[in-house]
PALUM-615543 format. One record per residue (C-alpha): residue in one letter; x, y, z. Coordinates in Angstrom, 3 decimals. Example, Ala and Ser with C-alpha at 12.3 -4.5 7.8 and 13.67 -1.06 7.14 Angstrom:
2
code / c1 / c2 / c3
A / 12.300 / -4.500 / 7.800
S / 13.670 / -1.060 / 7.140
//
This chain:
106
code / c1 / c2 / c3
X / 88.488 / 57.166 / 94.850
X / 91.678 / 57.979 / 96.386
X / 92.582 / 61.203 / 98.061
X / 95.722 / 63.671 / 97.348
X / 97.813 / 63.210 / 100.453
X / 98.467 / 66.750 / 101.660
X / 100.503 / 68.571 / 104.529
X / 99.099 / 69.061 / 107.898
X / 100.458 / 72.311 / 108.117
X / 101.965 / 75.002 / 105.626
X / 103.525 / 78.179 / 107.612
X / 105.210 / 81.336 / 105.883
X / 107.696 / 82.593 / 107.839
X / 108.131 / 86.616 / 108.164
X / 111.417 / 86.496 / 106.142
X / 109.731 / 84.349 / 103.773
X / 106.162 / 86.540 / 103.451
X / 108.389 / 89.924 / 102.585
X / 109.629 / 87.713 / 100.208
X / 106.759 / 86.722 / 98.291
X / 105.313 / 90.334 / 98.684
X / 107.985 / 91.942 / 96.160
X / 108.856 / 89.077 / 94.067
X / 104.778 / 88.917 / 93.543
X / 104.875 / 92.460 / 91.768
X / 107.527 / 90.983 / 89.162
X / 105.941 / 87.677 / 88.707
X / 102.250 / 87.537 / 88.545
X / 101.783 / 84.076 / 88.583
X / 104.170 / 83.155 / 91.380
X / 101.318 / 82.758 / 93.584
X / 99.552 / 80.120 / 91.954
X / 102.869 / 78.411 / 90.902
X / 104.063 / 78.641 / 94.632
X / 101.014 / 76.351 / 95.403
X / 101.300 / 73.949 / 92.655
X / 104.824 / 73.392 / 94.153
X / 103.330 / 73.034 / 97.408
X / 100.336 / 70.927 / 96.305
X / 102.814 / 68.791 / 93.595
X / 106.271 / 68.624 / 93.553
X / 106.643 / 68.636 / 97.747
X / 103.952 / 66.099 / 98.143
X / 105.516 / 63.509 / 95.505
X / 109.144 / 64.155 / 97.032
X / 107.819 / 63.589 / 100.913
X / 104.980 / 61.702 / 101.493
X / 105.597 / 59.243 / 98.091
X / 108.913 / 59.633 / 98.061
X / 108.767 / 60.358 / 94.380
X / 112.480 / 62.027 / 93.346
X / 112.709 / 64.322 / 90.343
X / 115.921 / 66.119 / 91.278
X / 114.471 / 69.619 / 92.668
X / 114.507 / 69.325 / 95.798
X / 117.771 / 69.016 / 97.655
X / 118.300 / 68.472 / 101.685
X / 120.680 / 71.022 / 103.134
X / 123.781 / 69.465 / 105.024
X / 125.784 / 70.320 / 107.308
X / 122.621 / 71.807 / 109.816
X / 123.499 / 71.560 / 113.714
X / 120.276 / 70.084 / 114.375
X / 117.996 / 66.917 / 113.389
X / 114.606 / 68.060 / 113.159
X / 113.582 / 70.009 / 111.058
X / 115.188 / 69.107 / 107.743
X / 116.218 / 71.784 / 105.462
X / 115.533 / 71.442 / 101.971
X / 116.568 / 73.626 / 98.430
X / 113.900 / 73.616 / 95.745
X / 116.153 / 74.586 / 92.570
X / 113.893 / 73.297 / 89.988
X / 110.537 / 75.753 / 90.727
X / 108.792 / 76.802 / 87.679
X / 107.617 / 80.042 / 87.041
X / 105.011 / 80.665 / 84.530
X / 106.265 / 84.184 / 84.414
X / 109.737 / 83.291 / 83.836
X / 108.989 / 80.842 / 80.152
X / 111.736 / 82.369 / 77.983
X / 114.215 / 83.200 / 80.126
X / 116.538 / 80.883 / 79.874
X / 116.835 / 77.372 / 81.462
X / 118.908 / 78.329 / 84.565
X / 115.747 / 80.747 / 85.244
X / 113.352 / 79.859 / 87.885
X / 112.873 / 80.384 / 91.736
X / 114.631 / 78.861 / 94.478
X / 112.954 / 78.353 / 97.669
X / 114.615 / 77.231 / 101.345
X / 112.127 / 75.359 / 103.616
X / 111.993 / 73.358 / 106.958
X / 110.106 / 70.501 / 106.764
X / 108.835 / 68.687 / 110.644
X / 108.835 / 65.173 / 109.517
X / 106.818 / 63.829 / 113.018
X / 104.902 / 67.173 / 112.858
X / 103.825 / 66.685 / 109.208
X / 104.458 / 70.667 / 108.706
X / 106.599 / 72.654 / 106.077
X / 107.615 / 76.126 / 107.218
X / 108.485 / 78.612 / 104.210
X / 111.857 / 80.032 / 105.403
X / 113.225 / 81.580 / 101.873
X / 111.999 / 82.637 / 98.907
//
């Protein structure tokens, strides 16, 4: 049996946690989609390199480490019917040599 590679860290940023807090009263299931992105989509894109056009690297940062990523394709379960430009974007670092992500932006 194999195991789900995983990060070694996950940090919310203050900017990111007042965030969450209001969008969580419009969307109810944000929190559970939030970490089925985390536990999914970020895993197959970094550690197995798996691409399904989501996730985007920020350019143009003054700095190596961290990278800066976009997620523009984040599902909401709250959001079915809206339309399919709806959904969530998030902004993250992620430490490469640190294995970490850091939630900057929701």
């Amino acid at each position: 049996m194999t195991s789900t590679p995983t990060f070694r860290e996950i940090v919310h940023l203050p900017e990111f946690e007042r965030d969450l807090k209001g969008l969580i009263k419009r969307f109810r299931t944000l929190e559970e989609d939030l970490a089925t992105l985390l536990k999914i989509q970020l895993v197959l894109f970094h550690k197995l390199g798996v691409d399904n056009k989501g996730v985007f690297e920020i350019p143009g940062m003054p700095f190596d480490e961290p990278r800066m990523y976009k997620v523009k394709k984040f599902a909401c379960r709250a959001l079915k019917g809206r339309g399919a430009n709806s959904g969530l974007r998030l902004i993250y670092a992620h430490f490469e040599a640190m294995d970490k992500i850091e939630l900057v932006k929701g």
